[in-house]
C-alpha positions as CSV (number, residue, x, y, z in Angstrom):
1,X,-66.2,-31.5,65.0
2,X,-67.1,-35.0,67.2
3,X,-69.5,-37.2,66.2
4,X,-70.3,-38.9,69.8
5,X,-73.7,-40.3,68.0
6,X,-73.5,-42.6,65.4
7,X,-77.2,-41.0,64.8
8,X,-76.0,-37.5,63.7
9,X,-72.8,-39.4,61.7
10,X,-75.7,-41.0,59.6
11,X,-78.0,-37.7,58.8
12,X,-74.4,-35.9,57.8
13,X,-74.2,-39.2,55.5
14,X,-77.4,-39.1,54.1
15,X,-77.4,-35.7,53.8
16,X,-73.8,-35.3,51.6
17,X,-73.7,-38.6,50.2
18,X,-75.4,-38.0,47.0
19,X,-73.8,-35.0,46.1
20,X,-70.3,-36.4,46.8
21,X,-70.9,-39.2,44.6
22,X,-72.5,-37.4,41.8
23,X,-68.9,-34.7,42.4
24,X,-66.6,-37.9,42.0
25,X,-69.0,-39.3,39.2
26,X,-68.4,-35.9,37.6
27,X,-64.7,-36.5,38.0
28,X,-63.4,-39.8,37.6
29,X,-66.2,-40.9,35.1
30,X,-67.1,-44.2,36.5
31,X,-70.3,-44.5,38.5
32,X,-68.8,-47.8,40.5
33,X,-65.5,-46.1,41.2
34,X,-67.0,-42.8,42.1
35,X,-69.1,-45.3,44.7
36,X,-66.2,-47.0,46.1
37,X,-64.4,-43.0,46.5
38,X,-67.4,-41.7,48.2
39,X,-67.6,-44.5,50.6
40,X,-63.6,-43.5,51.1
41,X,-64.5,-39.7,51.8
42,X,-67.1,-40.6,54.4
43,X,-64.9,-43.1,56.4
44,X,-62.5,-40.2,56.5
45,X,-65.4,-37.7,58.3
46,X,-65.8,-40.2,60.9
47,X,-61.9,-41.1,61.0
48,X,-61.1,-37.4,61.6
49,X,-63.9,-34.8,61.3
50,X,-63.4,-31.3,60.5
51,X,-62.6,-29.0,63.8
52,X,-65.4,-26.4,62.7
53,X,-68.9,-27.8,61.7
54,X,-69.5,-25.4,59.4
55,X,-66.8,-26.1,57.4
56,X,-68.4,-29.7,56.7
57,X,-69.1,-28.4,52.9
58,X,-65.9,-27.2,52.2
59,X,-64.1,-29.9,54.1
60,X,-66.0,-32.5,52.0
61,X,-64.9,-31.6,48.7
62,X,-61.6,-30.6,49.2
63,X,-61.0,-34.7,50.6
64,X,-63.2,-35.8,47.5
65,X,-61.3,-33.4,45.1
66,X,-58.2,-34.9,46.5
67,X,-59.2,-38.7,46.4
68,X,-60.6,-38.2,43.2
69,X,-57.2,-36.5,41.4
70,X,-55.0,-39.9,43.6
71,X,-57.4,-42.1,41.9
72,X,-57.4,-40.6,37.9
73,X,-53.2,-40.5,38.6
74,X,-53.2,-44.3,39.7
75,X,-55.4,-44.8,36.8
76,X,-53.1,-43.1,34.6
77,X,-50.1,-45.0,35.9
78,X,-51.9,-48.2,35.8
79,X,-52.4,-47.8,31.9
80,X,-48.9,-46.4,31.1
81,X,-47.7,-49.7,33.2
82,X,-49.9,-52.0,30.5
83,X,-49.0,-50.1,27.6
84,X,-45.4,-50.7,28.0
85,X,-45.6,-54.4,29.5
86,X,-47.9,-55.1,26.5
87,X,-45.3,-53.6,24.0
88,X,-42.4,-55.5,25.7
89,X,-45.0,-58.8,25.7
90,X,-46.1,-58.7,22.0
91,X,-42.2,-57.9,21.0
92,X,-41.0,-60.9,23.4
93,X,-43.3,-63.3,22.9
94,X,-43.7,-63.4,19.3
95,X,-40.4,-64.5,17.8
96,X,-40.5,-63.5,14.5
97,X,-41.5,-66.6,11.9
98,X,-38.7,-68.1,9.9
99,X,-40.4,-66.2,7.1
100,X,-40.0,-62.7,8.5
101,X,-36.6,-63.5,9.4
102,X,-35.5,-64.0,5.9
103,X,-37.5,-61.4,4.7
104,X,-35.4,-59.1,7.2
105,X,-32.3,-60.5,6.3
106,X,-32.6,-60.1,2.7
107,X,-34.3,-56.6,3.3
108,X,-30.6,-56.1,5.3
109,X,-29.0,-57.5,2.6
110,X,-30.5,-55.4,0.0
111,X,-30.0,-52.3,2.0
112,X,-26.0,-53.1,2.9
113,X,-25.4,-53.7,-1.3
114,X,-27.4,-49.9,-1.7
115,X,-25.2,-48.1,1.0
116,X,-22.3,-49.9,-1.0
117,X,-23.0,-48.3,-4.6
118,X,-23.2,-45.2,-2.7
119,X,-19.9,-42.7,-2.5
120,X,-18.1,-43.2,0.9
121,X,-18.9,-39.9,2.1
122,X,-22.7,-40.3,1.8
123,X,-22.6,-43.7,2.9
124,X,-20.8,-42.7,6.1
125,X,-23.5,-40.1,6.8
126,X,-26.3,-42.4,7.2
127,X,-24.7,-44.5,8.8
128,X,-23.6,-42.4,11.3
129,X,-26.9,-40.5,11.3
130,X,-28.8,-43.9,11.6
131,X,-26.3,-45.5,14.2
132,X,-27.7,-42.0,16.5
133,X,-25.1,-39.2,15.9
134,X,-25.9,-35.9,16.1
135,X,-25.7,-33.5,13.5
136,X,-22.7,-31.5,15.0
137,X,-20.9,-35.3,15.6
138,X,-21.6,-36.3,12.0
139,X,-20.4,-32.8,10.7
140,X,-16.8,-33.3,13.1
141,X,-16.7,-37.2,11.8
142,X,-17.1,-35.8,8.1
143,X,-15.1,-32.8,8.0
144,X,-17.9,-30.4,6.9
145,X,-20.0,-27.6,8.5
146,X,-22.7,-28.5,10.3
147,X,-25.2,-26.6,8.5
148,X,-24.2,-29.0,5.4
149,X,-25.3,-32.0,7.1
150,X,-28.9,-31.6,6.4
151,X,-28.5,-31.4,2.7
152,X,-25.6,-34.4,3.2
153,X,-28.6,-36.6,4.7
154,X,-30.9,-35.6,2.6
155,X,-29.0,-36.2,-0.9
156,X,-27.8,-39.4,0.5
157,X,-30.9,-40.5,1.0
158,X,-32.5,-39.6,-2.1
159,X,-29.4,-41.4,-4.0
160,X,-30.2,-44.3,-1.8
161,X,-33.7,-44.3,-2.7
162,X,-33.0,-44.0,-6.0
163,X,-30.4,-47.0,-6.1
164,X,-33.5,-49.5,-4.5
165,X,-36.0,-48.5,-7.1
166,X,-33.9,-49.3,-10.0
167,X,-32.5,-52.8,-8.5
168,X,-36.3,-53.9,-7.0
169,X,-38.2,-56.6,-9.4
170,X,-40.5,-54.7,-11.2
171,X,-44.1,-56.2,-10.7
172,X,-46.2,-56.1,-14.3
């Protein structure tokens, strides 16, 4: 399909326009973005029209459809992208105060004299569970099955648990 006059280019525009914006409105959510897409659609028609006129409609929203989905999956990137630099910005720009650094360090302290009142075996389990082994490699490291580890871990912990509730300050 040619467009030799800009004339008939500008009746197809005012024709389709509003119901390719309120499509991409529909879509993308955003009256201003939806704007800016439609615009993108239209400058596609007169970059390269459909062959068949009649196929205008259909032509139309499949290049809105697709400009629409690029733009939400930009989108999307663009906020997975800020998420992440704002975690790795609030984590590296905030040194922790001298405060929460010997609140951490006793906190380690406290937890390293628990593991130690613990029996080997258990303390071994979380450590190895906590420094990222499997259940299979803890059960091989340990000598037991591997269905046992489960109920290793989870006594351990409890034993652990118990151990910091009777040696924290009791508030009264």
């Amino acid at each position: 399909m040619e467009f030799p006059e800009e004339d008939h280019f500008r009746s197809v525009f005012y024709e389709h326009y509003p119901i390719v914006k309120r499509k991409l409105t529909a879509l993308v959510r955003d009256e201003t973005a939806a704007d800016d897409l439609a615009q993108e659609v239209f400058l596609r028609l007169y970059r390269n029209p459909p062959d068949e006129p009649g196929a205008l409609g259909g032509w139309l929203h499949r290049v809105l459809t697709r400009i629409g989905y690029d733009y939400l999956e930009k989108k999307g990137r663009e906020r997975k992208l800020q998420t992440k630099q704002e975690l790795f910005y609030d984590t590296q720009n905030s040194p922790p105060s001298g405060e929460d650094a010997l609140l951490s360090k006793l906190d380690q302290e406290d937890v390293r004299l628990w593991l130690n009142e613990l029996p080997e075996r258990d303390r071994n389990a979380l450590l190895l569970r906590y420094s990222g082994y499997s259940y299979a490699e803890i059960a091989g490291e340990l000598g037991v099955k591997p269905p046992m580890v489960g109920t290793l871990l989870h006594r351990a912990t409890q034993k652990l648990r118990h151990h910091a509730v009777q040696t924290l300050p009791r508030m009264e």
